[in-house]
N, C-alpha and C positions, 0 to 999 in steps of 0.2 A: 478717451474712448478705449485705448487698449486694456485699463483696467477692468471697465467692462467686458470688452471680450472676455477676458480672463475669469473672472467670475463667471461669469455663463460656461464657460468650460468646464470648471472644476467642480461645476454643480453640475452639472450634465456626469460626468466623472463619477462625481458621488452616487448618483441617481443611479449609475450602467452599475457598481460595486455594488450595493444597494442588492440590486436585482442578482446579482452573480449569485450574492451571500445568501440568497432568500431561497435561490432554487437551487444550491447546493445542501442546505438546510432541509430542504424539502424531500429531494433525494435522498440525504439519511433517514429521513424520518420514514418514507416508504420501506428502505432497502430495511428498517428494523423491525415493522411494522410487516413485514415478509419474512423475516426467519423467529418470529416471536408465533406467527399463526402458522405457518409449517409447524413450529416444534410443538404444538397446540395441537395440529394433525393428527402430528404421531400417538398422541397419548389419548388419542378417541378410540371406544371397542367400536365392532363390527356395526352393533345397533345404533349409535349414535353416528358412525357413517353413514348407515344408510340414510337415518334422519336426512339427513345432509345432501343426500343423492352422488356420493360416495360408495366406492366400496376398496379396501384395503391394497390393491391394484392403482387405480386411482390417487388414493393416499401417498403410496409410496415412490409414486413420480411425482407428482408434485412435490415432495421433502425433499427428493432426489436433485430438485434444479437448485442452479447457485442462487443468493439473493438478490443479484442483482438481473435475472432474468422472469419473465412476466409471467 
C-alpha cells in the first residue's frame, strides 16, 4: 500500500510542476506579447492612432509602462 501512496504523490507532484511550467510559460509569452505591441505602438503615425482611438499622449504611456504591468 505505501507504494501506492507514493505514486499517487509523485503524480500529484508532476501534475502541481506541470501546471507551475504551463503558467510561467504563459507569462512570458504575455510579458512578450506586451513589449512586441508597445514597440508596434510606437512606430504608428498620428492617423493610424487615431484609427486605433489613440492619440500620441496615449501611445506614449502605454510604451512608457514596464512589461510586465497591464
Amino acid at each position: 500500500m505505501a507504494t501506492f501512496a507514493h505514486t499517487a504523490d509523485t503524480a500529484r507532484g508532476s501534475s502541481s510542476f506541470a501546471h507551475v511550467v504551463e503558467t510561467a510559460s504563459n507569462m512570458l509569452g504575455l510579458w512578450r506579447q506586451r513589449i512586441v505591441t508597445r514597440r508596434e505602438l510606437g512606430r504608428l503615425d498620428e492617423r493610424m492612432l487615431q484609427d486605433i482611438g489613440f492619440n500620441r499622449l496615449d501611445a506614449d504611456q502605454e510604451m512608457s509602462k514596464p512589461f510586465w504591468r497591464e
